[in-house]
N, CA, C and O atoms as CSV, one atom per row, in Angstrom:
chain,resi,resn,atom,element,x,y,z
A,1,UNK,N,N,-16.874,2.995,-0.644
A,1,UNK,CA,C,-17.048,1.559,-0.791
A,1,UNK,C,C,-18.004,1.087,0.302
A,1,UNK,O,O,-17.940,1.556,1.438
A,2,UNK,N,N,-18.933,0.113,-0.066
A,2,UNK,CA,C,-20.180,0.112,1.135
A,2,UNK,C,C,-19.427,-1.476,1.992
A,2,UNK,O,O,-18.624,-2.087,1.286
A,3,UNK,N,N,-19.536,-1.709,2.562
A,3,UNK,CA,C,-19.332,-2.738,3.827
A,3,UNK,C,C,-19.453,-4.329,2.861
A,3,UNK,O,O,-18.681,-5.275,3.016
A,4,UNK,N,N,-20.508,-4.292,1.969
A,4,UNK,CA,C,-20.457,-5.270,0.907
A,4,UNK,C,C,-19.784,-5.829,0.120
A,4,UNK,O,O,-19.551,-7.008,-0.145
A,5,UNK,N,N,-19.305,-4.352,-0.456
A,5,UNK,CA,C,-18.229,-4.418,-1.504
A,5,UNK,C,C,-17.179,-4.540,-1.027
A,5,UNK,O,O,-16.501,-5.395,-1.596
A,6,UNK,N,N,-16.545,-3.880,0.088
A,6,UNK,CA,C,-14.980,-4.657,0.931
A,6,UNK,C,C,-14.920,-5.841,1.326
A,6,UNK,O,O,-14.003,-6.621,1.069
A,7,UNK,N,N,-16.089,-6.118,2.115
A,7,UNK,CA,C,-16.001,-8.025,2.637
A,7,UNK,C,C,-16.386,-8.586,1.122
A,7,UNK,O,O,-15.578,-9.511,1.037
A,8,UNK,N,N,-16.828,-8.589,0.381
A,8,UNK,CA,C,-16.565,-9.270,-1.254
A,8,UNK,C,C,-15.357,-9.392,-1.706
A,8,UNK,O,O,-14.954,-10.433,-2.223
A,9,UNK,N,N,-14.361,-7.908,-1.498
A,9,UNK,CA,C,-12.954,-7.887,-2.099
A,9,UNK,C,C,-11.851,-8.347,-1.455
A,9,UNK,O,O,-10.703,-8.434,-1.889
A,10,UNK,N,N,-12.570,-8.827,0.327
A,10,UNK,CA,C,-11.314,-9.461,0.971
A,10,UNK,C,C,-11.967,-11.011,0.842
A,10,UNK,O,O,-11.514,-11.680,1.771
A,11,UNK,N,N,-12.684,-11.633,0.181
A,11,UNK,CA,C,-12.825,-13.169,0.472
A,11,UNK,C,C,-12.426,-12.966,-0.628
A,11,UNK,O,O,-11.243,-13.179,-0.358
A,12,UNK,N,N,-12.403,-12.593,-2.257
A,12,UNK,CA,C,-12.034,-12.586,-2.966
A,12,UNK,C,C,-10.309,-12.436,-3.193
A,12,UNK,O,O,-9.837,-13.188,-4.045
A,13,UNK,N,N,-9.626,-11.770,-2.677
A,13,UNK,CA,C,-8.480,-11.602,-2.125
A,13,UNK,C,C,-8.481,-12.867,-1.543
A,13,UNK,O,O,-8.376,-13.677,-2.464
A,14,UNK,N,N,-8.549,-13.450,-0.444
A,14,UNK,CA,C,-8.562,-14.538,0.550
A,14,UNK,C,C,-8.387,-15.665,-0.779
A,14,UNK,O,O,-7.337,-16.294,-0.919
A,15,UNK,N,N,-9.194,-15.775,-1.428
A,15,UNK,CA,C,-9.120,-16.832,-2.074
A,15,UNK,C,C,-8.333,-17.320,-2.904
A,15,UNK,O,O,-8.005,-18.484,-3.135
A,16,UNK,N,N,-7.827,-15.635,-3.676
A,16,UNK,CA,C,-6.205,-15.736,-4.390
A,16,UNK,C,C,-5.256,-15.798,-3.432
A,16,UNK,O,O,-4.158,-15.800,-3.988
A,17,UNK,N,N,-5.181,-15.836,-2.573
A,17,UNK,CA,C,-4.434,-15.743,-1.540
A,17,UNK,C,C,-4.099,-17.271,-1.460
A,17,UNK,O,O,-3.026,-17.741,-1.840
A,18,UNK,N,N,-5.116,-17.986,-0.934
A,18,UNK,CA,C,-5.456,-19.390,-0.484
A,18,UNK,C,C,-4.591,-20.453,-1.381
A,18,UNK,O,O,-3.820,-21.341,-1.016
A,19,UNK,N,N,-5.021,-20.018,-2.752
A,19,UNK,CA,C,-4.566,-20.590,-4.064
A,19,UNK,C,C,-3.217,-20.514,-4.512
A,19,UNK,O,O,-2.872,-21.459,-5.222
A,20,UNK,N,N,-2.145,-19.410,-4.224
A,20,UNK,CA,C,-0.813,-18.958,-4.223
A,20,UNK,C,C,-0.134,-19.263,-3.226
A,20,UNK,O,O,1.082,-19.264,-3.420
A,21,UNK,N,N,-0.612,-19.623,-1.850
A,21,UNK,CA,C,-0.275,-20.320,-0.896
A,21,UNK,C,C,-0.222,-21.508,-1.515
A,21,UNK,O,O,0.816,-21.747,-2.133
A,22,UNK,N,N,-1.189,-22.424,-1.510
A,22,UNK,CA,C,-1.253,-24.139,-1.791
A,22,UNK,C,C,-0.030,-24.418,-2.918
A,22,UNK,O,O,0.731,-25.383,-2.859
A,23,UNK,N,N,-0.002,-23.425,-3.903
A,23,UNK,CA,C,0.950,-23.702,-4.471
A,23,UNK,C,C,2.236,-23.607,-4.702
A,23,UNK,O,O,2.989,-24.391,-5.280
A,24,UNK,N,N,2.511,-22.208,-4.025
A,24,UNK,CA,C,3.818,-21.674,-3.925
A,24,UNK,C,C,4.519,-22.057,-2.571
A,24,UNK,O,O,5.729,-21.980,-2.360
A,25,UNK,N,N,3.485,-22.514,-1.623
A,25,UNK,CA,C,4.301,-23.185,-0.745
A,25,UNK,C,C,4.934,-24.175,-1.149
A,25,UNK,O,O,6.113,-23.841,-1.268
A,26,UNK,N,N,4.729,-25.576,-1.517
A,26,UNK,CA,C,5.322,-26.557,-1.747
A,26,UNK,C,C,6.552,-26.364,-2.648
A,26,UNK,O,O,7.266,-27.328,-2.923
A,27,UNK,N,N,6.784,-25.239,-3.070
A,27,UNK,CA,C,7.956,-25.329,-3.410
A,27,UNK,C,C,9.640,-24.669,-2.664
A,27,UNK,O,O,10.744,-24.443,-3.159
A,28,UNK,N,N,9.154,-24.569,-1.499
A,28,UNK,CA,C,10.097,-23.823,-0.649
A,28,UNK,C,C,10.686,-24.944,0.598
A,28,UNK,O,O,10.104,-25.909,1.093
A,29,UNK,N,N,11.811,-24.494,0.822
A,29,UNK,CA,C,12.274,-25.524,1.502
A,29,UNK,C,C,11.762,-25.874,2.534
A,29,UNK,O,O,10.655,-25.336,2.546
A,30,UNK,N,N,11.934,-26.641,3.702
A,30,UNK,CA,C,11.459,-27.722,4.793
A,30,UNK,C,C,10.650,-26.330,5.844
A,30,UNK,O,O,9.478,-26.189,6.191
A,31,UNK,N,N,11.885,-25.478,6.105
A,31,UNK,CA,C,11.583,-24.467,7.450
A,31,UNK,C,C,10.485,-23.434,7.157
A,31,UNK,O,O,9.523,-23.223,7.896
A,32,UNK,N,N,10.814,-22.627,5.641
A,32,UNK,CA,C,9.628,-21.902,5.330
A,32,UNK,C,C,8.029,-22.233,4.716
A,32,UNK,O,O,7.054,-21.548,4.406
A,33,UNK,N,N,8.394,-23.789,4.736
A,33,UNK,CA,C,7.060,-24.390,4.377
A,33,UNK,C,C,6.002,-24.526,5.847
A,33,UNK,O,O,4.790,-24.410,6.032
A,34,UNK,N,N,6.885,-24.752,6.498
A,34,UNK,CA,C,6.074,-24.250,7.746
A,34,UNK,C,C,5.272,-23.163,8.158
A,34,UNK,O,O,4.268,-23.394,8.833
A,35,UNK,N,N,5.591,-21.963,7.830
A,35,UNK,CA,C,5.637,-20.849,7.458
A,35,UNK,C,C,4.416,-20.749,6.444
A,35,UNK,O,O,3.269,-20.345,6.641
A,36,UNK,N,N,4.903,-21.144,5.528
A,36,UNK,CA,C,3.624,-20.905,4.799
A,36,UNK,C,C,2.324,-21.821,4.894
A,36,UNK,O,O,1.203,-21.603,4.436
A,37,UNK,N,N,2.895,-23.130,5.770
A,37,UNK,CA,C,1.692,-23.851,6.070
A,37,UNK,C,C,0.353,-22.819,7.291
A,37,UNK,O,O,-0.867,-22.712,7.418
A,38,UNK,N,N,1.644,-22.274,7.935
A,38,UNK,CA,C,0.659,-21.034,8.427
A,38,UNK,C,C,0.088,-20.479,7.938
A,38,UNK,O,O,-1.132,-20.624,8.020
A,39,UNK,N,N,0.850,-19.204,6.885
A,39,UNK,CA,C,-0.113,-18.464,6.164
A,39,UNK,C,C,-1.025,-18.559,5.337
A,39,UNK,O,O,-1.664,-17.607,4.887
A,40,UNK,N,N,-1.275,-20.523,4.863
A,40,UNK,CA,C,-2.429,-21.046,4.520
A,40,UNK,C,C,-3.406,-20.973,5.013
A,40,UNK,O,O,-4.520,-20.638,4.609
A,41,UNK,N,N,-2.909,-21.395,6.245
A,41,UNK,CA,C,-4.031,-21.561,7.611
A,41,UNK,C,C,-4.509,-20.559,7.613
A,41,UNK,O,O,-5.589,-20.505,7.026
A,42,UNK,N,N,-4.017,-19.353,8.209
A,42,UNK,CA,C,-4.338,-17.774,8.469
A,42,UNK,C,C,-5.586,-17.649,7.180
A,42,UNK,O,O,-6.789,-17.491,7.391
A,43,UNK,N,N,-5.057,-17.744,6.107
A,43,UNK,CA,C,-5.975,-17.243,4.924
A,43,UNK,C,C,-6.867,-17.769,4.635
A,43,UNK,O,O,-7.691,-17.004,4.134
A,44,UNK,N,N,-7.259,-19.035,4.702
A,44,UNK,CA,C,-8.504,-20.222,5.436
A,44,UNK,C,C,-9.125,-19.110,6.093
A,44,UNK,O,O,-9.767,-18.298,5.427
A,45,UNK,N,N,-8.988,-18.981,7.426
A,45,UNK,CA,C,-9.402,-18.963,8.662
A,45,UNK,C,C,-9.652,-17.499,8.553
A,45,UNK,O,O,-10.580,-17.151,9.283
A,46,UNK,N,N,-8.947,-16.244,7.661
A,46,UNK,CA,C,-9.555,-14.879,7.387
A,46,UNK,C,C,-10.850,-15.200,6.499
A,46,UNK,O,O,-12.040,-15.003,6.746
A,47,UNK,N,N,-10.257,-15.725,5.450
A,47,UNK,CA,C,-11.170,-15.677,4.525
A,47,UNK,C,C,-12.968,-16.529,5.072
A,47,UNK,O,O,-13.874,-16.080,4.370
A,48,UNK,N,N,-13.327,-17.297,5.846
A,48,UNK,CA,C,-14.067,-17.604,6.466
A,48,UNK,C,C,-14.671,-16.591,7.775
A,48,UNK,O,O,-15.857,-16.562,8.105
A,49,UNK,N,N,-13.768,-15.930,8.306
A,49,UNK,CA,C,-14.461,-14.823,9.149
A,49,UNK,C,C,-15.189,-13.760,8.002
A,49,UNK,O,O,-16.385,-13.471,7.963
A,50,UNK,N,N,-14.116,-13.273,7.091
A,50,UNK,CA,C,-14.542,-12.468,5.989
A,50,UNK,C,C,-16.211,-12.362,5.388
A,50,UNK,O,O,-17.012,-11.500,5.028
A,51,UNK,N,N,-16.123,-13.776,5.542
A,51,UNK,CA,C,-17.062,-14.692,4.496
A,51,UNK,C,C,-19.021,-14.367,5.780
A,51,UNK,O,O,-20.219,-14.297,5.505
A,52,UNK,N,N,-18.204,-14.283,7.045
A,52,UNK,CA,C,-19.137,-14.082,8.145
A,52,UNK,C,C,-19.413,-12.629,7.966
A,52,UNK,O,O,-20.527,-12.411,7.492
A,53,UNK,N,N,-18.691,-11.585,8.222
A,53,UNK,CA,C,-18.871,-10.818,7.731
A,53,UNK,C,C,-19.636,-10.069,6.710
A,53,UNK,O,O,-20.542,-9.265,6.928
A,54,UNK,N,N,-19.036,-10.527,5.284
A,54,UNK,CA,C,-20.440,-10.634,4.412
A,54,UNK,C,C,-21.900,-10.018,4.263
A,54,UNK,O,O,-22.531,-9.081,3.774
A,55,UNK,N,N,-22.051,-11.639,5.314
A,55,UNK,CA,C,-23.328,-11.676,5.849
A,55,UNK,C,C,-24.441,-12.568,4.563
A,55,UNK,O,O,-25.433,-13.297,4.548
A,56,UNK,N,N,-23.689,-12.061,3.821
A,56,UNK,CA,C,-24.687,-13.346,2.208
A,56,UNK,C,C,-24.057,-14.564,1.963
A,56,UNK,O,O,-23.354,-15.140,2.794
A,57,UNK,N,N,-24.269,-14.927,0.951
A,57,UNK,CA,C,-23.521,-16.084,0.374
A,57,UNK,C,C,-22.352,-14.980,-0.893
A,57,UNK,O,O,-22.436,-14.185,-1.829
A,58,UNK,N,N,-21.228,-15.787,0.087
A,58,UNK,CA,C,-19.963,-15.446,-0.584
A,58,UNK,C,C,-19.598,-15.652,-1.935
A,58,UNK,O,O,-19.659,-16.816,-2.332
A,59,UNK,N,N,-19.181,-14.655,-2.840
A,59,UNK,CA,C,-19.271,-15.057,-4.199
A,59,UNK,C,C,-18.147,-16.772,-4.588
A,59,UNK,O,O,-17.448,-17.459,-3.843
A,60,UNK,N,N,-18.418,-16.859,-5.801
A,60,UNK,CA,C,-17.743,-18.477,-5.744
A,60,UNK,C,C,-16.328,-18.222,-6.293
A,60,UNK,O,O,-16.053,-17.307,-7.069
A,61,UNK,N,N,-15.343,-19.249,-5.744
A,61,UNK,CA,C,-14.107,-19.254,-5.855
A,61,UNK,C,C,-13.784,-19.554,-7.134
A,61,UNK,O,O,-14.279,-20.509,-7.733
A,62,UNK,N,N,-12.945,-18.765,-7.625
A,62,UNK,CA,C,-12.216,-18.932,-9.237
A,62,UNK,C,C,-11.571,-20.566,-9.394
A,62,UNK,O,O,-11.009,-21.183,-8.489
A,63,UNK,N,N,-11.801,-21.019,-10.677
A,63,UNK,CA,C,-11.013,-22.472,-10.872
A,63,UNK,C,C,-9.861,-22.216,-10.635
A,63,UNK,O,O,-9.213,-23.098,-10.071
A,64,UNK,N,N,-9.158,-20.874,-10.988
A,64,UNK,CA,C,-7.559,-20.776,-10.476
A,64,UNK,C,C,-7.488,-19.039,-10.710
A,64,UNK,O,O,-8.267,-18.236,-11.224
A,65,UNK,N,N,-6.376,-18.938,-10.171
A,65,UNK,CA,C,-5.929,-17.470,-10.372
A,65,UNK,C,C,-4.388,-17.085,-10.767
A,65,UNK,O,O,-3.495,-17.846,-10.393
A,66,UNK,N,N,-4.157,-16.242,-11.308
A,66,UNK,CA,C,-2.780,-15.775,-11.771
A,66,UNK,C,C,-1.932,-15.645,-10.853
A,66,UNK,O,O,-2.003,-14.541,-10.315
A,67,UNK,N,N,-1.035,-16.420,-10.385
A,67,UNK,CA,C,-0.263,-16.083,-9.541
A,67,UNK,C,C,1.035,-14.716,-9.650
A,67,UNK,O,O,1.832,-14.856,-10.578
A,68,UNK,N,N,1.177,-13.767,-8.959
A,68,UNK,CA,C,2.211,-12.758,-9.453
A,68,UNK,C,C,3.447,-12.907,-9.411
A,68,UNK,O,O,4.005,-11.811,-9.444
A,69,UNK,N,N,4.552,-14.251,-9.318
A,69,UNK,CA,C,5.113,-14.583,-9.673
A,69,UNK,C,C,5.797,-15.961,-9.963
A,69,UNK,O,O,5.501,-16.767,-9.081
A,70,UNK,N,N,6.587,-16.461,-10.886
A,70,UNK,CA,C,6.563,-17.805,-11.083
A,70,UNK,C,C,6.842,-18.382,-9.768
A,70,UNK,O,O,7.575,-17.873,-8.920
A,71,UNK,N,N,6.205,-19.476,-9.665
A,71,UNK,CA,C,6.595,-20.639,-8.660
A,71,UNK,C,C,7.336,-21.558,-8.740
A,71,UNK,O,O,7.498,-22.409,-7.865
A,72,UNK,N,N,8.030,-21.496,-10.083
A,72,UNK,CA,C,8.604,-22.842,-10.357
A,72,UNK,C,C,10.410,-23.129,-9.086
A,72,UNK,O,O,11.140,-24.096,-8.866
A,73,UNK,N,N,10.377,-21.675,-8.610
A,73,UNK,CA,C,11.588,-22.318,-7.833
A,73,UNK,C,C,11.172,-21.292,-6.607
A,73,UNK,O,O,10.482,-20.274,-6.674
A,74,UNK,N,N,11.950,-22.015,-5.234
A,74,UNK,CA,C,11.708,-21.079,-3.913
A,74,UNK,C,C,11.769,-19.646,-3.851
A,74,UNK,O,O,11.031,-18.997,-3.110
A,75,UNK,N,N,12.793,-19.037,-4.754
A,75,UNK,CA,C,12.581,-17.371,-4.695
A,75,UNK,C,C,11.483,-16.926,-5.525
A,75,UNK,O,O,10.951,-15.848,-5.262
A,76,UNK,N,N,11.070,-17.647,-6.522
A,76,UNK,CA,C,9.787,-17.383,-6.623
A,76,UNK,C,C,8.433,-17.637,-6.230
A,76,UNK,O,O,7.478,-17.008,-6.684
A,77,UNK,N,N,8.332,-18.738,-5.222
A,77,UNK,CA,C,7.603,-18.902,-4.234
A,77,UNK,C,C,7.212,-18.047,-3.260
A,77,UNK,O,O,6.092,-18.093,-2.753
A,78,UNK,N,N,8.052,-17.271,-2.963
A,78,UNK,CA,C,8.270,-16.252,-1.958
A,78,UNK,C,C,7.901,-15.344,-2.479
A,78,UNK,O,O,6.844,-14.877,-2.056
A,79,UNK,N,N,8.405,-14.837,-3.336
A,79,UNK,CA,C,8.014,-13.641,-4.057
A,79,UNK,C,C,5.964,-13.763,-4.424
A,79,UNK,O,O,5.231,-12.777,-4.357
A,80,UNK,N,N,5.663,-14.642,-4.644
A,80,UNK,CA,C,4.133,-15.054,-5.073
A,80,UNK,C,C,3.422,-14.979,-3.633
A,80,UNK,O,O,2.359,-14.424,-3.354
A,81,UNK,N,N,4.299,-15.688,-2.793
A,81,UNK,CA,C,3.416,-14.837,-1.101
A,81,UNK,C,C,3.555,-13.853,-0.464
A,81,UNK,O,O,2.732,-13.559,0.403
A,82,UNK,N,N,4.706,-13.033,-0.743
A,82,UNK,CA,C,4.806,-12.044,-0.706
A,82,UNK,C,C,3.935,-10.839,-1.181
A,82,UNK,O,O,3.603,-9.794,-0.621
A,83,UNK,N,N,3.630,-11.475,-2.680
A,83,UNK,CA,C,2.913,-10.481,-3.496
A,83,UNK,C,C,0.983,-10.562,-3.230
A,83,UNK,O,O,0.149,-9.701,-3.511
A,84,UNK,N,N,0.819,-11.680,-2.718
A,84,UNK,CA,C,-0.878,-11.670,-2.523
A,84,UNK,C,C,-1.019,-11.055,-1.069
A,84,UNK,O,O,-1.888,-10.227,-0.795
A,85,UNK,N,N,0.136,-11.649,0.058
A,85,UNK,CA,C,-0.296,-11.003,1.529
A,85,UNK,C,C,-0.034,-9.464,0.891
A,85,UNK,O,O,-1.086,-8.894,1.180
A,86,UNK,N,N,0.848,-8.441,0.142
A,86,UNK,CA,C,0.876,-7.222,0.552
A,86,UNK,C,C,-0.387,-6.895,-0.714
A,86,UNK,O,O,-0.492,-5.690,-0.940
A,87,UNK,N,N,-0.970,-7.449,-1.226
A,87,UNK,CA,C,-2.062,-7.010,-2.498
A,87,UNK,C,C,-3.361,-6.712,-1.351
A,87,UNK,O,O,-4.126,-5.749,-1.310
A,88,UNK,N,N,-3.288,-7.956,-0.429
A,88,UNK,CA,C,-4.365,-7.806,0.724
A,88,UNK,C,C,-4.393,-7.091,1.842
A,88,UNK,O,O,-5.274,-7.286,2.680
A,89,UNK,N,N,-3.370,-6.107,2.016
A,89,UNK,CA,C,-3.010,-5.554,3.125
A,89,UNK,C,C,-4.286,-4.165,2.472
A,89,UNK,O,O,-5.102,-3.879,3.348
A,90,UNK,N,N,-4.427,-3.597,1.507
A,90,UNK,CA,C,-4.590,-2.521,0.990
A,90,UNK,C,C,-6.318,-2.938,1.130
A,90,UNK,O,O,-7.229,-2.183,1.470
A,91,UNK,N,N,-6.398,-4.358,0.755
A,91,UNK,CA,C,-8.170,-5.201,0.571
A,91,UNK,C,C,-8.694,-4.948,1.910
A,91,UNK,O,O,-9.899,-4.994,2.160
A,92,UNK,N,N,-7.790,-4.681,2.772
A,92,UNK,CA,C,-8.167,-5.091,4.364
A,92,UNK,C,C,-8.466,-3.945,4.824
A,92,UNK,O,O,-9.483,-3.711,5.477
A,93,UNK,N,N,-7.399,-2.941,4.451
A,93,UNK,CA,C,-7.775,-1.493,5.362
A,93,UNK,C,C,-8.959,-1.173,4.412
A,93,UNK,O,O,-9.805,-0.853,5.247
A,94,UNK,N,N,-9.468,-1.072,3.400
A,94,UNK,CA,C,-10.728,-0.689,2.570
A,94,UNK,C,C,-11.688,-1.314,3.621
A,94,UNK,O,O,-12.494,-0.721,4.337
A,95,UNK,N,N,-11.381,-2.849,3.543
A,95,UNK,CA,C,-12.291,-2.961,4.971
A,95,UNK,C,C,-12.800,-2.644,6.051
A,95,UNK,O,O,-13.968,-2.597,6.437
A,96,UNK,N,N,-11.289,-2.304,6.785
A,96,UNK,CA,C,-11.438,-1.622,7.963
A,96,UNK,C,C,-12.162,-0.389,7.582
A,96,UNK,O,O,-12.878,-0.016,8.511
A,97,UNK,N,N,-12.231,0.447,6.437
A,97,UNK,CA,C,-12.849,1.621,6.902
A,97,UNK,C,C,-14.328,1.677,6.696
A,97,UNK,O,O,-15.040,2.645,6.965
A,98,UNK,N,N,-14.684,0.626,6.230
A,98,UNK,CA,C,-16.454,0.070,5.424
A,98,UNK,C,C,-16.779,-0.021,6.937
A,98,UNK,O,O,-17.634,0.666,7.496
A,99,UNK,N,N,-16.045,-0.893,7.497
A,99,UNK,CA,C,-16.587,-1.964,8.539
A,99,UNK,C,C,-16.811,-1.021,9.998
A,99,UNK,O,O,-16.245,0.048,10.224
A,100,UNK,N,N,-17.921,-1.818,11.029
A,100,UNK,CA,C,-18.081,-2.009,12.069
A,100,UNK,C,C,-16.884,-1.681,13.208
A,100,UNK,O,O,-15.701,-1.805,12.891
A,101,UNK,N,N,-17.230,-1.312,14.376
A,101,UNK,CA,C,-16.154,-1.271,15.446
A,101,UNK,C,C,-15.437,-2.544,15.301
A,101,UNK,O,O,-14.261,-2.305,15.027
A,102,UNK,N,N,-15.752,-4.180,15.399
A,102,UNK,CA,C,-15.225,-5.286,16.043
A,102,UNK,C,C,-14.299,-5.936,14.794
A,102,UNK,O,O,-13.272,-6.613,14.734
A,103,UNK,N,N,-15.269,-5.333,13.807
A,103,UNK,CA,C,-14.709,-6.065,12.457
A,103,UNK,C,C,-13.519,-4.960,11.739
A,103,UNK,O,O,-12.710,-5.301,10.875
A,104,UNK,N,N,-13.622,-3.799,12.233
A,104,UNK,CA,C,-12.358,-3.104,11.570
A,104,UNK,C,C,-11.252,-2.732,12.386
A,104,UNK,O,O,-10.311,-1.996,12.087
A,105,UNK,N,N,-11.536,-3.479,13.723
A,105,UNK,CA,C,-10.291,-4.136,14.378
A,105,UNK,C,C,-9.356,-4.683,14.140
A,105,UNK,O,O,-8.130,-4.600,14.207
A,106,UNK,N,N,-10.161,-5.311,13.825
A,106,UNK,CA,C,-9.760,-7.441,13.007
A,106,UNK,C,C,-9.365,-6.993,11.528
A,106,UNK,O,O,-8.412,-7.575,11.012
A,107,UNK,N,N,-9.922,-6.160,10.924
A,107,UNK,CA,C,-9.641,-6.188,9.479
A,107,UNK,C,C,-7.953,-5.138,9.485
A,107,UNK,O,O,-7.078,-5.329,8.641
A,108,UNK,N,N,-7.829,-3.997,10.712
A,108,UNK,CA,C,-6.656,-3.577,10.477
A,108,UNK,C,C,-5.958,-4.657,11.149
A,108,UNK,O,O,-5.127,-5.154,10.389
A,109,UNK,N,N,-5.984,-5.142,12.163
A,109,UNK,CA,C,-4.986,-5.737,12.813
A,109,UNK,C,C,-3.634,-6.690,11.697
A,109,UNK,O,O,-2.407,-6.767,11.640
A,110,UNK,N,N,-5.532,-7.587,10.557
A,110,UNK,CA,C,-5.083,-8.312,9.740
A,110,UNK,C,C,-4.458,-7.764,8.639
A,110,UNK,O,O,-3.962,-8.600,7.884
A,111,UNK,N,N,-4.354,-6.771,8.370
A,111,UNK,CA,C,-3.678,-5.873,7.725
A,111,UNK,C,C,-2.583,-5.629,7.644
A,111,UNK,O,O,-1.870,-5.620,6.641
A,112,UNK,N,N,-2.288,-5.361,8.914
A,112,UNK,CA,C,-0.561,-5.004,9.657
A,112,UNK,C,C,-0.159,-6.704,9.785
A,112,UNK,O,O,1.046,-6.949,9.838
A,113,UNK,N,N,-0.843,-7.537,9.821
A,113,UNK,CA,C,-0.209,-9.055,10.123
A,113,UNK,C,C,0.843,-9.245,8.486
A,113,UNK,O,O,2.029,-9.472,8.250
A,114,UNK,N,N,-0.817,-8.913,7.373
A,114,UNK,CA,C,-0.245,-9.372,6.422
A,114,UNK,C,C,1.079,-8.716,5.764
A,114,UNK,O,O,1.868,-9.430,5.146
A,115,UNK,N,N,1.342,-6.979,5.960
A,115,UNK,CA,C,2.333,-6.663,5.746
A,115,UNK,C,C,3.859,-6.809,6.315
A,115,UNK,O,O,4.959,-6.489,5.865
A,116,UNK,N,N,3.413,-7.438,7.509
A,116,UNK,CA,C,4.864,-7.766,8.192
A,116,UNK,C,C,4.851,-9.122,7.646
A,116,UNK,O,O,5.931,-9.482,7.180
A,117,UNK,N,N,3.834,-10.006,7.587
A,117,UNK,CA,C,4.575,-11.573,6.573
A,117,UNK,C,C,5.134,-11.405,5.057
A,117,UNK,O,O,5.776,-12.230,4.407
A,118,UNK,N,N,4.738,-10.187,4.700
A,118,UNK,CA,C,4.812,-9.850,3.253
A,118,UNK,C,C,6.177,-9.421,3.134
A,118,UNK,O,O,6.765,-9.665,2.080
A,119,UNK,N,N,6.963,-8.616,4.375
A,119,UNK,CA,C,8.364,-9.047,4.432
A,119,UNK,C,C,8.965,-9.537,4.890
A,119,UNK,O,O,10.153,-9.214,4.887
A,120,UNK,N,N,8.455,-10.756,5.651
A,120,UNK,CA,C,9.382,-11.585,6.150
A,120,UNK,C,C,9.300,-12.659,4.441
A,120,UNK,O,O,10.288,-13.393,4.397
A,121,UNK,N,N,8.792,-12.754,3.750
A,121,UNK,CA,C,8.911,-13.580,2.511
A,121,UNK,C,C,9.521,-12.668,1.552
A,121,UNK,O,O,9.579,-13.109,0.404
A,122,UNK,N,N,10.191,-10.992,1.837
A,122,UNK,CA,C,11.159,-10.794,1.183
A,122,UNK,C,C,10.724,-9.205,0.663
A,122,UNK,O,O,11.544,-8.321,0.412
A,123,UNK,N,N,9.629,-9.106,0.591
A,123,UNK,CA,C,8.862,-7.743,0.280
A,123,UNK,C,C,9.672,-6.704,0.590
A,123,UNK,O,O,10.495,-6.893,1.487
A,124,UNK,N,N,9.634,-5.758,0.110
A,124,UNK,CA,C,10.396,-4.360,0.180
A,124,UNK,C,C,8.603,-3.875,1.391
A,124,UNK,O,O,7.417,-4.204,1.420
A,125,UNK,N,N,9.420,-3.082,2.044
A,125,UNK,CA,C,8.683,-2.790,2.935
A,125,UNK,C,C,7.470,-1.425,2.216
A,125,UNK,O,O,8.047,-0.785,1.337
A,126,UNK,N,N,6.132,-0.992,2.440
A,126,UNK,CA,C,5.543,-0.532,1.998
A,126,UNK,C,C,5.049,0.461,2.962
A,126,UNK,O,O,5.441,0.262,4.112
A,127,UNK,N,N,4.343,1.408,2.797
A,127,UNK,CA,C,3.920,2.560,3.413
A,127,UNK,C,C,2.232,1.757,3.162
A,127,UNK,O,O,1.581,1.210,2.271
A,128,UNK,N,N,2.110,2.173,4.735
A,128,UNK,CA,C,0.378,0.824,5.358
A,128,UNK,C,C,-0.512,2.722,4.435
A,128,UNK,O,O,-0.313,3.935,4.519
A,129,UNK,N,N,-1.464,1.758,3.671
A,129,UNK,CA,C,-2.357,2.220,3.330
A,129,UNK,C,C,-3.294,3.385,4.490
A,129,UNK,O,O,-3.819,2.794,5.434
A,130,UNK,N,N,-3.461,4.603,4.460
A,130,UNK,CA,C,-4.297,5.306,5.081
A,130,UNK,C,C,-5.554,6.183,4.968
A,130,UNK,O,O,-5.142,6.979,4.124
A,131,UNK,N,N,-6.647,6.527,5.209
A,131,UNK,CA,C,-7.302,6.821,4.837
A,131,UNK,C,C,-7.472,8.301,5.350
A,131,UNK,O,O,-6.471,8.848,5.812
A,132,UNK,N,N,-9.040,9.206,5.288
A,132,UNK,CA,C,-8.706,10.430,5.035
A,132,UNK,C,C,-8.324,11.085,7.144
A,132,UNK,O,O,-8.535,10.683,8.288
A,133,UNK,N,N,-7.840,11.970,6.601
A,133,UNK,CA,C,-7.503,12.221,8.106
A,133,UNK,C,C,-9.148,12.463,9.142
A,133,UNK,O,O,-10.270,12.842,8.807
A,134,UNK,N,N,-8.517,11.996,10.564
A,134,UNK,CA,C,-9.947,12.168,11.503
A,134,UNK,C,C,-10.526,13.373,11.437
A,134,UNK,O,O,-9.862,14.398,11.592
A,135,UNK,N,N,-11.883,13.389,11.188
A,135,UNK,CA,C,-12.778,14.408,11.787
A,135,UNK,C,C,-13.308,14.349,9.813
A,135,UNK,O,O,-14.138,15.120,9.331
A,136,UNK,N,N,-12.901,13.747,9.375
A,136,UNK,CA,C,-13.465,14.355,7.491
A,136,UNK,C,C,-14.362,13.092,7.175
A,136,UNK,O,O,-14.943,13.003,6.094
């Protein structure tokens, strides 16, 4: 995967991300809306480094996206942020391995962020994506 095609698939990611946030937050109660008012923020604020990264003009954001699970009540709220932070954990290390020293820092770090929010919103815990062993 060339450095292009990963920072494409994490603003792209970012953006379903962005979109399953805005919506699946508001349906969760007072304390974890906080919570996800963060992981709005966070996904803003990746998806704009991402977007630096790049280095072009970032492809354009979908009118909407499928969320992976209903939102209509808080456990499924959770479950829908759950399911885009750990979809992006996998977008990120592809990154990390395209990318630069500074940027595949940042892209694992954000990686391991998103899989530990991915169970604190309930996720069964996952085995972190790895790539081929050193020296190959």
């Amino acid at each position: 995967m060339t450095p292009v095609e990963a920072w494409t698939a994490v603003v792209t990611g970012e953006d379903a991300a962005i979109y399953a946030y805005s919506i699946a937050g508001a349906q969760v109660p007072a304390g974890p809306r906080q919570r996800a008012v963060a992981g709005l923020t966070a996904h803003r604020s990746n998806r704009s480094r991402a977007a630096v990264e790049l280095g072009g003009t970032p492809p354009p954001s979908s009118a909407g996206y499928v969320l992976p699970a209903d939102v209509s009540t808080a456990r499924g709220a959770r479950a829908a942020m759950a399911g885009v932070d750990n979809a992006l954990v996998a977008v990120y290390a592809d990154a990390a391995a395209a990318a630069g020293a500074d940027a595949r820092r940042w892209a694992a770090r954000t990686a391991a962020e998103y899989a530990v929010r991915a169970i604190g919103w309930g996720a069964e815990p996952q085995a972190f994506p790895a790539g081929p062993p050193s020296g190959q």
